[in-house]
Wavefront OBJ file of the C-alpha trace (Angstrom):
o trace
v 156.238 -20.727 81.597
v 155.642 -21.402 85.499
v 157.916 -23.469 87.407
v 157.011 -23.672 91.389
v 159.686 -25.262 93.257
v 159.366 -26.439 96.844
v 156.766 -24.019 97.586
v 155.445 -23.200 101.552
v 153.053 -21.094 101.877
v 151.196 -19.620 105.039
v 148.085 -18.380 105.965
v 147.472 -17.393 110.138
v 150.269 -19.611 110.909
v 148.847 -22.535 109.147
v 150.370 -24.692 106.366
v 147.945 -24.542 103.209
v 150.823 -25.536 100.724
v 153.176 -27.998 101.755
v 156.698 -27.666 99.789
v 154.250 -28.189 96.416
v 155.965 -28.513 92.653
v 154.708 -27.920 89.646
v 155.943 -26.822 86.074
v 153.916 -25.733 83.312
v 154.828 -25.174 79.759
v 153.968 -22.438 77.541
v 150.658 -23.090 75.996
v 149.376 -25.858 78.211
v 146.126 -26.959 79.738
v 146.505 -28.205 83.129
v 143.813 -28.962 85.521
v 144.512 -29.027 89.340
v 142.131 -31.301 91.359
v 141.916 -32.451 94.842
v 139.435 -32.867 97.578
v 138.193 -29.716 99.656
v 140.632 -27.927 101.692
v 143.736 -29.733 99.944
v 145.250 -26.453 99.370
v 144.131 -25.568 95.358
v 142.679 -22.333 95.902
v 145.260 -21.412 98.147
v 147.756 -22.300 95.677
v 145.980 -20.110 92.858
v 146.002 -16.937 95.350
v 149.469 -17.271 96.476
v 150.319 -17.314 92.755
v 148.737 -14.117 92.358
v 150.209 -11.932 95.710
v 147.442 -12.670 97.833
v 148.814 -10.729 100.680
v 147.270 -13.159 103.809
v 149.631 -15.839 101.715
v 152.623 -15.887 103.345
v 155.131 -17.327 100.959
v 157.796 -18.877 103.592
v 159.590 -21.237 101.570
v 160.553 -21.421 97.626
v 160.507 -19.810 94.415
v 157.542 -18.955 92.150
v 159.356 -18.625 88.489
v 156.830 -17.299 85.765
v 158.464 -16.500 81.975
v 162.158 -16.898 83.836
v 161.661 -14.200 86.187
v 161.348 -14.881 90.030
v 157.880 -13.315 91.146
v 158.103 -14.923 94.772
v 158.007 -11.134 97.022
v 156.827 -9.344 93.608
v 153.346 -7.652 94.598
v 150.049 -8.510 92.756
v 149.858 -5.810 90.365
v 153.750 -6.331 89.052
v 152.609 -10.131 88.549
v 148.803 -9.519 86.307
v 151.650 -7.694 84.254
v 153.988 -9.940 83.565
v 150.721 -11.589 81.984
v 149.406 -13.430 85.413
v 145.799 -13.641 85.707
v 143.266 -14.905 88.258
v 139.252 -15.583 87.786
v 138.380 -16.118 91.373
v 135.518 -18.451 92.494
v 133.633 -15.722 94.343
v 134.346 -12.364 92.840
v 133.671 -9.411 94.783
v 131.036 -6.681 93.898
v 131.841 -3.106 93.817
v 128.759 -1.129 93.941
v 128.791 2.546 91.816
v 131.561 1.464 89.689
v 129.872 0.329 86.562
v 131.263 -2.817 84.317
v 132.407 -0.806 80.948
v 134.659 1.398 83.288
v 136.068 -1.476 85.458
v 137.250 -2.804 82.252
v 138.326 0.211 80.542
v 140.753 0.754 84.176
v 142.119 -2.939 84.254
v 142.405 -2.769 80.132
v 144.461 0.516 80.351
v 146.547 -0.541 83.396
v 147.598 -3.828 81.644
v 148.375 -3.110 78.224
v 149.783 0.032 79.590
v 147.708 2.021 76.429
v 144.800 4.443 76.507
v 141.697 3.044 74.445
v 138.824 5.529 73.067
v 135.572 4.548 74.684
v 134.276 3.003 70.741
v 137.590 0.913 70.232
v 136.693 -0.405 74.051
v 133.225 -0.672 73.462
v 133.889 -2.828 69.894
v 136.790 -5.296 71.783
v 133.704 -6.347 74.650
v 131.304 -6.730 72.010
v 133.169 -9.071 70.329
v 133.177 -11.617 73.145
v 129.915 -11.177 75.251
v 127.867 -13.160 72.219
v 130.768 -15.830 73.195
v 130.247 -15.521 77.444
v 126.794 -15.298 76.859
v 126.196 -11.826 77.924
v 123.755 -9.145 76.645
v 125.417 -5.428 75.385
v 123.492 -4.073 78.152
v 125.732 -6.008 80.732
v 128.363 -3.263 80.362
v 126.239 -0.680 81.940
v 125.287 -2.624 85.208
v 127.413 -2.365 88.473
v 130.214 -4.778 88.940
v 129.233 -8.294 90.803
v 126.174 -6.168 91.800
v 123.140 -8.535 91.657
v 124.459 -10.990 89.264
v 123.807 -14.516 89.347
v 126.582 -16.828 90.147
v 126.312 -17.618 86.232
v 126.591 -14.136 85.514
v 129.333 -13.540 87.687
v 131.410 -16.769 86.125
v 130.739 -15.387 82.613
v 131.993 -11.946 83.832
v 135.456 -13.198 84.993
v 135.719 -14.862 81.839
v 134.993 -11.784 79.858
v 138.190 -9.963 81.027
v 140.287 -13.022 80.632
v 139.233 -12.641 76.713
v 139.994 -8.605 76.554
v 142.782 -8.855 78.613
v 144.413 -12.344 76.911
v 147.150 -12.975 79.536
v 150.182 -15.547 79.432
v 148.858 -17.634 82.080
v 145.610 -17.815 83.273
v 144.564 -19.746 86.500
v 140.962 -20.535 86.771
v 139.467 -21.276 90.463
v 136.071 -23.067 89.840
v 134.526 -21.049 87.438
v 132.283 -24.397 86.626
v 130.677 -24.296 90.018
v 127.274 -23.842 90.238
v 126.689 -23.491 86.600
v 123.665 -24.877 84.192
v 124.538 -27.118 81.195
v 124.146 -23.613 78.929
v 126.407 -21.385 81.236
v 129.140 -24.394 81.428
v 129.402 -24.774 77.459
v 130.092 -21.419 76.757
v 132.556 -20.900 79.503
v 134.347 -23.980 77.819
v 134.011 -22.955 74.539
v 135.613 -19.559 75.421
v 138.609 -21.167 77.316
v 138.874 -23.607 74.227
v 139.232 -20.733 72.146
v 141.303 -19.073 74.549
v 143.620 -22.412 74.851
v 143.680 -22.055 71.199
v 144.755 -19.103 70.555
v 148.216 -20.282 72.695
v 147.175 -18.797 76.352
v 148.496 -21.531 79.043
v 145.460 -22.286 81.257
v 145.977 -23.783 85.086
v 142.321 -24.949 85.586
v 141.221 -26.214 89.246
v 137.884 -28.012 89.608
v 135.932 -30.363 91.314
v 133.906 -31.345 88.519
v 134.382 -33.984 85.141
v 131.253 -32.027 83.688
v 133.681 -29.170 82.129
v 136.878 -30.975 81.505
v 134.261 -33.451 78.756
v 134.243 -29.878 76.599
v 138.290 -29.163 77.453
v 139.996 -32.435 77.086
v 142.888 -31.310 78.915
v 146.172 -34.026 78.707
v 147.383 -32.897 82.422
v 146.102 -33.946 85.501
v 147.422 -32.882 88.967
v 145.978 -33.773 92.087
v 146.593 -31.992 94.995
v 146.467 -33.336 99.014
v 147.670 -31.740 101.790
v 149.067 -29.083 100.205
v 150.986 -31.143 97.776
v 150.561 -32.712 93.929
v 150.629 -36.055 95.018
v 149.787 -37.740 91.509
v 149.859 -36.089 87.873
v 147.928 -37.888 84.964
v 145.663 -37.619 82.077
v 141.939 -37.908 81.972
v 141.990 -42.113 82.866
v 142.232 -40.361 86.972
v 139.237 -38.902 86.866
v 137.608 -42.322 86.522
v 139.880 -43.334 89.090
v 138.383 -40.465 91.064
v 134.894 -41.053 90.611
v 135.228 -44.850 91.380
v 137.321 -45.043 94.383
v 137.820 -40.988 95.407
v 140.756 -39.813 96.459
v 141.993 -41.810 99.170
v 142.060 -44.916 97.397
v 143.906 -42.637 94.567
v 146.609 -41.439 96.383
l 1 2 3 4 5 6 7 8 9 10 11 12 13 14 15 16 17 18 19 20 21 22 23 24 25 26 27 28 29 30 31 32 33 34 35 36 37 38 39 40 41 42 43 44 45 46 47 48 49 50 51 52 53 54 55 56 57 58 59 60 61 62 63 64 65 66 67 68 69 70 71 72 73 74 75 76 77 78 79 80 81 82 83 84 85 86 87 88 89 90 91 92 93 94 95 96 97 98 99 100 101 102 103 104 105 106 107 108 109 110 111 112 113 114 115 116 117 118 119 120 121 122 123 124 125 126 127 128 129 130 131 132 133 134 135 136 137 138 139 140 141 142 143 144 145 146 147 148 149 150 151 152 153 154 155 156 157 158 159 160 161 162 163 164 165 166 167 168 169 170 171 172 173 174 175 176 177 178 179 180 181 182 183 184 185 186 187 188 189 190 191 192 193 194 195 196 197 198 199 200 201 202 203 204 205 206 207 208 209 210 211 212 213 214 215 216 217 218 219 220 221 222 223 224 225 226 227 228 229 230 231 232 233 234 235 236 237 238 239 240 241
């Protein structure tokens, strides 16, 4: 599904990712950790085009097709998918037509407004959302819960191939969290391949994911299963790697 070989990436001049491998099979659950600033964010927006990610070194292979130079859009169609930590908010453009856009640009098909309006329905009970979400502005005034619950509403509609998750447990009450999991469990279940990165054990109790990565300096420096997150929390990372 995603093979990253000997991957450099750049941002101002500055090494984020440090010749960083990684291969992940179709229909896999694979959670990147690391302490802050070890390069897992960067990694998840380089994936995705992130234009002040200079990719100087390496090959980015997703579904056997080399999407190194391709540009962000080409990649979210090839079935890529990013729900950022801090999503922007676009005042005056309102939530039902944000997803009606990226819905229509993805699948490449034209949806009536009640076929659009009965595919969200069906998963804001699951996010936790109310049906008068839809009419509100996008990121505009929503709590970080809301906001979290929002990126995982598209990932539902849109069901990519690969989905890479930055976070979307932090800052989130006990209620927010288990729904968030349950969706990606369902999600995960339904055969999407999920790269996960998180600082916390709180969501990865609902996931039970088999693959752990940790990333320092910019590269995985140890891959596991869930026995190195009580590694983690005993010694941290230095002891760890």
């Amino acid at each position: 599904m995603l093979n990253i070989a000997d991957l450099v990436v750049q941002i101002d001049q500055k090494t984020v990712i440090d010749h960083l491998n990684l291969e992940i099979k179709s229909g896999d659950l694979v959670v990147l950790m690391g302490p802050n600033g070890s390069g897992k964010s960067s990694l998840a927006l380089a994936l995705m085009g992130h234009p002040d990610y200079e990719l100087v070194f390496g090959k980015i292979i997703f579904n056997g097709q080399d999407i190194t130079i391709m540009l962000q859009h080409e990649r979210a169609k090839l079935g890529l998918f990013l729900a950022f930590q801090n999503p922007r908010a676009i005042p005056g453009l309102s939530v039902f037509d944000f997803l009606k856009t990226i819905y229509e640009n993805y699948t490449g098909n034209l949806i009536s407004v009640p076929e659009l309006e009965s595919l969200i329905y069906q998963n804001l009970e699951l996010v936790g959302l109310n049906k008068n979400f839809i009419n509100r502005d996008v990121n505009t005034g929503f709590s970080g819960g809301e906001s979290k619950r929002f990126e995982i509403l598209q990932l539902l509609l849109l069901k990519p191939k690969l989905a890479i998750i930055d976070e979307i447990d932090s800052g989130l009450d006990l209620d927010a969290l288990k729904q968030i999991a349950q969706a990606l469990n369902v999600c995960h279940q339904a055969g999407m391949t999920i790269l996960l990165i998180t600082h916390y054990r709180r969501i990865l109790n609902y996931l039970q994911p088999k693959k752990i990565e940790i990333v320092q300096a910019g590269k995985i420096n140890k891959t596991g299963g869930l026995e190195l997150i009580e590694m983690i929390e005993n010694n941290g990372y230095e002891k760890l790697i």
